[in-house]
N, C-alpha and C positions, 0 to 999 in steps of 0.2 A: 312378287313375293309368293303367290300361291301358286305357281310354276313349280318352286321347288321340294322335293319331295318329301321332304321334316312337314310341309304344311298341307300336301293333300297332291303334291303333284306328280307328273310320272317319273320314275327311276330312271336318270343319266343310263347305267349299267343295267345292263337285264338281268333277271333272277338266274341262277346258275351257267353265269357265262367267265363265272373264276374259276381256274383248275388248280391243284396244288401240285407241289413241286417234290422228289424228282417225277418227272414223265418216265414211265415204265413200260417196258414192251417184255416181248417173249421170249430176246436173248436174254435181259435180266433172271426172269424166271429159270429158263435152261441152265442159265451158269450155276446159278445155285440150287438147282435138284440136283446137278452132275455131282456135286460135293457128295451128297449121299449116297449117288454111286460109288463116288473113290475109297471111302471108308475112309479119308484120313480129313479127320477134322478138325487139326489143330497143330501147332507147332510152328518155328520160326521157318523150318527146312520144309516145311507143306508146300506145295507145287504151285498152289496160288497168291502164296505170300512169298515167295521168289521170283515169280513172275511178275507181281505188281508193284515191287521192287525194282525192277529191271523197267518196267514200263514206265512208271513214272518218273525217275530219273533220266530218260531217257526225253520224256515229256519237258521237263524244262530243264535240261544239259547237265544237269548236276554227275559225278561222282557215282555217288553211293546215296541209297533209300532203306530205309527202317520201316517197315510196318509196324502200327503202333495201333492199341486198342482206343485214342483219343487223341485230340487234338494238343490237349493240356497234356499228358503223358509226352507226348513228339517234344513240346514246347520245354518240360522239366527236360530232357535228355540233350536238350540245344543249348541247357545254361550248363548242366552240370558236365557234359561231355567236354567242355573247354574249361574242366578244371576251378570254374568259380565255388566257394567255397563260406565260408564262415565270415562276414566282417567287408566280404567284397560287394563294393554299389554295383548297379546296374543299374540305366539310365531307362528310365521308362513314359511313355506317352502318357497324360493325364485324363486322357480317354482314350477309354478302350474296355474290351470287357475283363474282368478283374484276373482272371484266369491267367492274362499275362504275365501282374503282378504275383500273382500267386505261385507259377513254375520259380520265380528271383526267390522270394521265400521258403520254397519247397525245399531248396538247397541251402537256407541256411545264411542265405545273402540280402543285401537291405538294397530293395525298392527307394529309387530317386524321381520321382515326377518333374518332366517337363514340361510346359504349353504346349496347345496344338497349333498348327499355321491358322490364318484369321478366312484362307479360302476353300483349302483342299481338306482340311479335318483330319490329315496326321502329324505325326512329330514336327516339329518347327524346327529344324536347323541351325538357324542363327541364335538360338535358345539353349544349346547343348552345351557347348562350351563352358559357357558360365555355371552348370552345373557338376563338371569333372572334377574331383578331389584327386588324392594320390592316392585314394580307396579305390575310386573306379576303376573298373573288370574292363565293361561291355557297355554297347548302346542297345538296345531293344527297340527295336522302329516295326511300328504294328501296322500291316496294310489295312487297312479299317475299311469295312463297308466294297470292297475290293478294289479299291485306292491306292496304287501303289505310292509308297513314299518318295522322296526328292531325295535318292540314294548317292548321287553325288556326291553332293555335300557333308554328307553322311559319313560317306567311305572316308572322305579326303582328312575330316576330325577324326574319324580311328585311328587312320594312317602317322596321324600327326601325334597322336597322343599313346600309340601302339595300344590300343584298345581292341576288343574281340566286338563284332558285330551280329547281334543274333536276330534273325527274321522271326516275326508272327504272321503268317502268311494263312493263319487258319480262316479266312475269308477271300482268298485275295489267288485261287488256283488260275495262273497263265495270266495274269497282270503282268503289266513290263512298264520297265522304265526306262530311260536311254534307251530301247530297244533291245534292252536285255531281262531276261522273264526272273520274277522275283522268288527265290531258294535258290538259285546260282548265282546272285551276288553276296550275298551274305556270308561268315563263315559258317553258320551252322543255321538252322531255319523249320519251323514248325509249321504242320498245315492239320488242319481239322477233315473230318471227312461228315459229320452229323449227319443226321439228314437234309437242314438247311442250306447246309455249305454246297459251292458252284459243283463240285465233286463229292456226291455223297453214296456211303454206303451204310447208312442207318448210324451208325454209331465207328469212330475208327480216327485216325490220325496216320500220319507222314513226317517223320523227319530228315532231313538231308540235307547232306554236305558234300563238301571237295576238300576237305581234310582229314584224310585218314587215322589219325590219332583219333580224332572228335569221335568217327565212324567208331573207331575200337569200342573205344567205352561205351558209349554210346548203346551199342551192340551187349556188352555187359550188364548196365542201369535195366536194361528190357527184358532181362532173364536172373534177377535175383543176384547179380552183380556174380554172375559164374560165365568161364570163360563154356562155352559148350561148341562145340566142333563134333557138326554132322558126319557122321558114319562111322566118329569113334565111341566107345565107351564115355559115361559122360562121368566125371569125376567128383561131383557136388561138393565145391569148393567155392566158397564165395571171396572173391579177390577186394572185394567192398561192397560199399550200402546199393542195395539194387531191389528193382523193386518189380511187381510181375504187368509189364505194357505188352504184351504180346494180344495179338490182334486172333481172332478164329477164322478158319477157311471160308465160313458162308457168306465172314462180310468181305474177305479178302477178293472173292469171287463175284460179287455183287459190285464191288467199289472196280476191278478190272472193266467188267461188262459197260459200266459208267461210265469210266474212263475212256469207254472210245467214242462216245459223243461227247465230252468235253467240249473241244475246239465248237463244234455245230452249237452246243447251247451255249456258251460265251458268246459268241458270234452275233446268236440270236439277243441275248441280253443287251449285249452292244445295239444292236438296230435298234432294240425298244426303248432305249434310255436317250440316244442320238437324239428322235424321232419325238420322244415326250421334251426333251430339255429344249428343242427349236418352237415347240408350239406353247414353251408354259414363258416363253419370252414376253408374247405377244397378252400374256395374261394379268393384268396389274393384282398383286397380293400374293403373285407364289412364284416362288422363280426354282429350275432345276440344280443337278449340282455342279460346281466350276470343276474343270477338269483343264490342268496345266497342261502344255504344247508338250511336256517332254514325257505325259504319263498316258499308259495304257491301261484304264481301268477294266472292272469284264464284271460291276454291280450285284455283287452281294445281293447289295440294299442299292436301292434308287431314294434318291435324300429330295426331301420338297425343303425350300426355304419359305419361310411365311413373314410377308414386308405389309404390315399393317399401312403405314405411310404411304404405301403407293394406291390404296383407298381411299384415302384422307383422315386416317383414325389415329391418334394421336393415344396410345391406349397400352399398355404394357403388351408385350409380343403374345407371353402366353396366354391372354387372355383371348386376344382374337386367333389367336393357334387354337385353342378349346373350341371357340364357335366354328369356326370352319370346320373343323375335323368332324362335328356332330354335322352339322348340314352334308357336308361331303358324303357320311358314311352313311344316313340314311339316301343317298344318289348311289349307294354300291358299291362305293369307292373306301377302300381301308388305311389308315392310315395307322401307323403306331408309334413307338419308343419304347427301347430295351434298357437304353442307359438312362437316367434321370436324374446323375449326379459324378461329379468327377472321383475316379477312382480313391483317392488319396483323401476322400471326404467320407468315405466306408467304414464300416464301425469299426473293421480289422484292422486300417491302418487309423485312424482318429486316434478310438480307443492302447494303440499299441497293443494288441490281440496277441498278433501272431499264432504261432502256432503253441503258445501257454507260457504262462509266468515272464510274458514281455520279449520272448525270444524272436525273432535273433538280436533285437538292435540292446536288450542288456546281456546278451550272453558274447560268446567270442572275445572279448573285450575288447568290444566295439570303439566305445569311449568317445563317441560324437552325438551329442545330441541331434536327433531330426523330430524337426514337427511337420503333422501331415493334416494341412487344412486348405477346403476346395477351395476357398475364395480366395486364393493365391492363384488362382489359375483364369483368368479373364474369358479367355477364348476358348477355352472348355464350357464356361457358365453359357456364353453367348450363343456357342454352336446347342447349344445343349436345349437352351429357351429356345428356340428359332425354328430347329427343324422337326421334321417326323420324316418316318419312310413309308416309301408308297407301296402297297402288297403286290404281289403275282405279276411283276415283272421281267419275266420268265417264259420258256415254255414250259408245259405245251400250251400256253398262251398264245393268243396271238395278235398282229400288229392291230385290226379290228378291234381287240379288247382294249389297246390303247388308248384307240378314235374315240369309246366310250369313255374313259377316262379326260382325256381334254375338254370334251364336250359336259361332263360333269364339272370339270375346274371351272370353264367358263361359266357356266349356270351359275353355281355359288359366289364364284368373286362379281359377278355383274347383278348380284344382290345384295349391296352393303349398305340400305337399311334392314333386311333380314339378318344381317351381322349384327348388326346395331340390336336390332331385338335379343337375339339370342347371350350378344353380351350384356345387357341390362339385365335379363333373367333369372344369367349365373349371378350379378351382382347382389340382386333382391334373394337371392335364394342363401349363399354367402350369407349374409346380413341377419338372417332369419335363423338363420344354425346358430350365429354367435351369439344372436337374443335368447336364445332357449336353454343357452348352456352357462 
């Protein structure tokens, strides 16, 4: 027990051997001082929001690309560009970050929650069906954590039910499934560029398709809903509700520069995630994450599962999740959670928020009752208690920083009376809050 470093022993991880993410060099920087050379620092027709257009569609096969100032912005252009509208469902994952739900509301259309798979943590498939009305638009299938989803399945219920399929890909840049990269299968498809995301230019989005109508408007919703055509006079005519996603050249320039190590740091995420999931096997109390034969993931987030049972503890998950994660993190090792509850258990949708006075599901005249409550949702609750994600598994990290990693999982799981301590702790401490108040 006094090996490990909560009690006096030395750090798995060494003091400053995390780096954060993205890794920058001095084409980044040049790309974006050249902007201040060019003078032109804005606009859809600016040379680096046409080019990064061109590239990134180019990058996973699509069509046509949208530079967009956010991921959520791309995401609203993916519903509304196919026409969904006032009273139309749209089928959504019950986890994921709310943002998705929120582009289906932004337009005015009503969020339907699905379960997630009980392995992979996207959309469940054989779940879908059962939730299609003769209201349903579209399915919404969110690469989570950069996971890509069992698109198969997926297409073949659009197909069947002539439904529109729209990607959340804002995690998930150059995943593939079937062997094909995800915003080329979908009809229309949203990617994030944040800073955290696998392609980042500080803040910005992507949307793309291979349907040109989509493209149209699309094109539209991103400039104030006016048709505008480069080199002519612009005519400030608003053709409908449009709103201003246009992206600026420093990040357009930043996110290009980015974009040509893509492939190299997926690559690299790939080896470190391989590399941890083979060695946390061997680990009783934390297993890596399953990844299906048919899917090409490139790790967002790298997911730890935490299996109490396979220590001998008999003990609600999140509680020996809480002890480990403190022992862990004084060993250097980070672990966290973004989501903490399933989407459809949110005050916006619980409450019937929306966007004021209950809208959209009492306006349009909807005329269907929906209720929005998490504990309909199993395997959201489950994934949700179970895991954390593991930091700076990335570069410019490297496989080394990994080695420290495993070597910290092992210290702490091969201390499960210091488990034991630290959950008796929280218990007595617990106990003590509810006495005083």
């Amino acid at each position: 027990m006094q090996n490990l470093a909560l009690f006096g022993g030395p750090r798995a991880v060494a003091e400053g051997s995390v780096k954060t993410w993205p890794p920058l060099n001095q084409a980044d920087r040049d790309a974006v001082m050249a902007v201040f050379d060019s003078n032109i620092l804005h606009g859809t027709a600016a040379p680096n929001a046409v080019a990064l257009q061109k590239e990134f569609s180019e990058y996973i096969g699509c069509k046509y690309c949208l530079v967009t100032n956010s991921g959520t912005a791309a995401l609203h252009m993916a519903v509304a560009s196919l026409g969904i509208g006032p009273g139309d469902e749209v089928i959504v994952p019950a986890f994921t970050y709310w943002s998705t739900a929120a582009a289906v509301l932004h337009h005015n259309a009503i969020p339907i929650f699905v379960d997630i798979e009980p392995d992979a943590f996207c959309i469940e498939p054989k779940l879908i069906e059962a939730a299609i009305t003769d209201r349903t638009k579209a399915i919404l299938p969110v690469h989570i954590h950069g996971m890509p989803c069992n698109m198969g399945p997926i297409m073949k219920i659009a197909k069947k039910h002539k439904l529109f399929v729209i990607g959340d890909a804002c995690q998930a840049h150059g995943a593939k499934c079937d062997g094909k990269t995800v915003g080329n299968i979908e009809d229309t498809c949203g990617f994030s560029t944040n800073r955290s995301k696998n392609l980042s230019s500080g803040e910005g989005g992507l949307f793309c398709t291979n349907n040109e109508d989509a493209y149209r408007v699309a094109g539209m919703l991103r400039e104030f809903g006016e048709v505008v055509v480069h080199g002519e006079e612009r005519e400030y005519n608003a053709y409908g509700m449009g709103w201003m996603y246009r992206a600026h050249e420093f990040v357009n320039a930043f996110c290009r520069s980015q974009l040509k190590r893509l492939p190299e740091n997926n690559a690299k995420r790939q080896e470190f995630a391989q590399f941890l999931t083979a060695e946390l096997r061997n680990i009783p109390g934390v297993k890596g994450p399953h990844t299906p034969p048919n899917r090409e993931p490139v790790y967002f987030n790298y997911i730890v599962r935490f299996v109490p049972s396979e220590l001998g503890f008999d003990v609600p998950v999140e509680k020996f999740k809480a002890a480990a994660q403190k022992a862990l993190a004084a060993e250097g090792i980070g672990l966290g959670q973004w989501q903490r509850t399933p989407v459809p258990a949110q005050s916006v949708f619980r409450d019937m928020q929306g966007y004021g006075k209950g809208c959209p599901w009492n306006c349009a005249h909807y005329g269907r009752k929906i209720q929005y409550r998490g504990e309909d949702f199993p395997a959201t609750i489950k994934f949700i208690a179970e895991h954390s994600y593991l930091s700076a598994v990335y570069p410019p990290n490297t496989l080394d920083l990994m080695k420290q990693y495993v070597a910290g999982f092992k210290k702490v799981m091969g201390e499960p009376k210091a488990l034991k301590r630290l959950m008796d702790e929280a218990d007595k401490a617990a106990k003590a809050s509810t006495a005083s108040t």
